[in-house]
C-alpha positions as CSV (number, residue, x, y, z in Angstrom):
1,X,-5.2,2.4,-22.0
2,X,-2.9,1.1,-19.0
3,X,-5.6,-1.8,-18.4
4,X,-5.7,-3.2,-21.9
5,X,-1.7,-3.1,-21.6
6,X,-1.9,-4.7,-18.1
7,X,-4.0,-7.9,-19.8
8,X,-1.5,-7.6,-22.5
9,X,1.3,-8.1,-19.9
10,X,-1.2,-10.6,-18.2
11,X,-1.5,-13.2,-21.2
12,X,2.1,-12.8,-21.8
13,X,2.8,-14.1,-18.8
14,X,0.3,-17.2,-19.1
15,X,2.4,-17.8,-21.8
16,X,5.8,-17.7,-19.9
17,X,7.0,-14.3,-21.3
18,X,9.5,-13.4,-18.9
19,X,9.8,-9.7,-20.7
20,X,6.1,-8.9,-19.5
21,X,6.5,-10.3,-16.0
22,X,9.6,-7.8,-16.2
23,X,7.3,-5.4,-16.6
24,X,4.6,-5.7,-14.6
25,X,7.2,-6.0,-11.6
26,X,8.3,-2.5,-12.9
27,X,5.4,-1.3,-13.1
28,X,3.6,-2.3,-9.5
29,X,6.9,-2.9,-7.5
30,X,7.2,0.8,-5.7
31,X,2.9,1.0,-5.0
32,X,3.3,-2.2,-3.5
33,X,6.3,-1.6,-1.3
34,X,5.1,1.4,-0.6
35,X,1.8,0.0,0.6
36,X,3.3,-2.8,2.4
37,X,5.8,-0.4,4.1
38,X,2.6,1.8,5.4
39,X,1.0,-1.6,6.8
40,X,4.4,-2.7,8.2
41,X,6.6,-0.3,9.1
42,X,9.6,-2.1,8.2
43,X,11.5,-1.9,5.0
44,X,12.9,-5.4,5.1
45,X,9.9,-6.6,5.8
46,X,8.3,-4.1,3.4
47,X,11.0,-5.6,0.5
48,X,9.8,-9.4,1.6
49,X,6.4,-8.4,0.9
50,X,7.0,-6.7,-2.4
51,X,8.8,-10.4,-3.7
52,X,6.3,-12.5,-2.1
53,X,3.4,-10.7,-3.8
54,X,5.3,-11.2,-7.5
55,X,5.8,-14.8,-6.9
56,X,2.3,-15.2,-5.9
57,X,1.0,-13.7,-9.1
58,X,2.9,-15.4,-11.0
59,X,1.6,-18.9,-9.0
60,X,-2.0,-17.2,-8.9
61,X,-1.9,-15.4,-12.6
62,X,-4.5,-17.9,-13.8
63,X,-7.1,-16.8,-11.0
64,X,-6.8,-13.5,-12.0
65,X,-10.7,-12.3,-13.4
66,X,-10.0,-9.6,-16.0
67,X,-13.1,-7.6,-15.1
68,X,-11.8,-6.6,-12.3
69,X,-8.3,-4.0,-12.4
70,X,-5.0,-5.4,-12.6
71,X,-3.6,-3.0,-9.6
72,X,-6.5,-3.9,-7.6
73,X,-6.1,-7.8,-7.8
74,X,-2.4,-7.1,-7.3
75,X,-2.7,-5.0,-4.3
76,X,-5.4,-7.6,-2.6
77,X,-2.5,-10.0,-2.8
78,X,0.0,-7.2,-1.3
79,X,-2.2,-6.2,1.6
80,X,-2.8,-9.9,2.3
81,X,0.9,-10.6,2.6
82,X,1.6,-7.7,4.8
83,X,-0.8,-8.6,7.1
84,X,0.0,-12.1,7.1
85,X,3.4,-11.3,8.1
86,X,2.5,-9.2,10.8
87,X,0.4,-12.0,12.3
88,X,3.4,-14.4,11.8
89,X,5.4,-12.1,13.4
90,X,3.2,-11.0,16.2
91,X,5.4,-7.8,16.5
92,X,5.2,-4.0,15.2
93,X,8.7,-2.6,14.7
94,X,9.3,0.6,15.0
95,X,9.8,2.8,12.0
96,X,13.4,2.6,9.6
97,X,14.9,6.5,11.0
98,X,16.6,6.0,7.2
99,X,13.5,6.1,4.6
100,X,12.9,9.7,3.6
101,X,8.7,9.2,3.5
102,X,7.8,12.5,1.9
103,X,9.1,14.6,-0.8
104,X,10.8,17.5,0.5
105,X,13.1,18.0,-2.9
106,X,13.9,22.1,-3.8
107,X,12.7,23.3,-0.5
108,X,14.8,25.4,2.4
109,X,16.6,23.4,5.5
110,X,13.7,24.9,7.8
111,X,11.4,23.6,5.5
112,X,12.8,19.8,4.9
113,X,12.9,19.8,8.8
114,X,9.3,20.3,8.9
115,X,8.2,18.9,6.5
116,X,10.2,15.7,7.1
117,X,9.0,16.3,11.3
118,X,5.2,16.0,9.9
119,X,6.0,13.2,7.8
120,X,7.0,11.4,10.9
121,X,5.1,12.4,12.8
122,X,2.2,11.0,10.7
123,X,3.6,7.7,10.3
124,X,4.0,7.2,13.9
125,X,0.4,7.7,14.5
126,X,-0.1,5.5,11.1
127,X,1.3,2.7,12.9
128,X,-0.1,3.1,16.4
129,X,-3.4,2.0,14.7
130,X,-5.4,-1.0,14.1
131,X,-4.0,-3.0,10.8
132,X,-7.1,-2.7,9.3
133,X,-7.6,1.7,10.1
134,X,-3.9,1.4,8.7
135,X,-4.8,-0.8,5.6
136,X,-7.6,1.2,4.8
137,X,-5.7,5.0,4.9
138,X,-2.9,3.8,3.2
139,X,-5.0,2.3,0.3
140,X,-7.0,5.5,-0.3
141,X,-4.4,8.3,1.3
142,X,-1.0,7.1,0.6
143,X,-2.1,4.5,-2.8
144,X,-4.7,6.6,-4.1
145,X,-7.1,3.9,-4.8
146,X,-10.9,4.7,-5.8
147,X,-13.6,3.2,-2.8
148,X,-14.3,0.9,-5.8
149,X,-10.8,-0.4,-5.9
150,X,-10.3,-0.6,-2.6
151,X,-13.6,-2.7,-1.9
152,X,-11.9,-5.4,-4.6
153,X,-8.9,-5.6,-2.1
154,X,-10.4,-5.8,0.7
155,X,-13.6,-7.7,-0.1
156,X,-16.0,-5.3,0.7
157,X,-18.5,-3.6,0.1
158,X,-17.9,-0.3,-0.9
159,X,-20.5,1.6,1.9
160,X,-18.3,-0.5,3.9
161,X,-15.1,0.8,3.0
162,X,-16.6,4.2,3.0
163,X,-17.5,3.9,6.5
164,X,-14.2,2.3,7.8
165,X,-12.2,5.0,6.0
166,X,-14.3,7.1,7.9
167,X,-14.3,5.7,11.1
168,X,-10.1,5.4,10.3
169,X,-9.6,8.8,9.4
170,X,-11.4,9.9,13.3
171,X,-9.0,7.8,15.1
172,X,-6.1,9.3,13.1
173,X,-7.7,12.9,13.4
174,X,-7.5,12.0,17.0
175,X,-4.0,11.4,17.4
176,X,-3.3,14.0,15.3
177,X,-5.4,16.6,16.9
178,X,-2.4,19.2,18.1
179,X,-1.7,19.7,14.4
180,X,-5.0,20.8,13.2
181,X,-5.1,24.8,12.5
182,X,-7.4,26.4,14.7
């Protein structure tokens, strides 16, 4: 079971293992780029998230609660940092025209182009949002988190995340209305 492997890597760490910190950085370091990248927009600032959020566990590693999931303690710290940066830096940048954001591998030219138009296309609505609308999707949407999980990492209740994952996925529906099949 990946959680009694994660406390495995967890007391290894407490006791200076560097292997199992090596691991656990492989294991969480694309969710959490990728979750800081949907918050941020950015992938340098996406990349200094990602670092920040393994040198804080390691500061942090003996406030970790073992009841709760690994991923979701790590992803608290993640969601924090991201938005933490955004406030420091007051700004929104617009998105990096390099990072492919969906998978589009095997399929025709007029297909990639689509498909890669509607990926954009999405993420540019993403990040018109609130943080918090954007926090929310891209813990459930993009992360795949349980309402559970995500009430750990945001300190909610989970009827509360239920209804601003609700309340989220109207104002996206709204930007996005063009696209809906009629």
């Amino acid at each position: 079971m990946e959680t009694d492997d994660d406390q495995a890597l967890v007391d290894g760490c407490r006791n200076g293992d560097r292997a199992a910190f090596a691991t656990l950085v492989t294991r969480y370091q694309r969710p959490i780029y990728n979750a800081a990248y949907r918050v941020l927009g950015n992938a340098d600032d996406a990349s200094e998230v990602a670092q920040a959020v393994f040198l804080r566990n390691v500061e942090r590693l003996d406030d970790y609660d073992s009841q709760y999931r690994l991923f979701s303690w790590i992803y608290r710290i993640a969601i924090n940092e991201a938005i933490d940066l955004l406030r420091r830096n007051r700004r929104e940048e617009p998105l990096d025209e390099g990072i492919e954001l969906a998978d589009i591998d095997g399929a025709g030219p007029e297909d990639r182009y689509r498909d890669r138009q509607l990926s954009d296309r999405i993420q540019r609505a993403l990040m018109s949002m609130k943080v918090e609308d954007r926090v929310v999707l891209t813990l459930r949407h993009f992360s795949g988190l349980s309402y559970k999980d995500i009430a750990v990492v945001l300190h909610a209740e989970e009827k509360t995340v239920k209804s601003r994952l609700f309340e989220a996925r109207q104002r996206m529906g709204e930007l996005l209305a063009d696209l809906r099949i009629r």
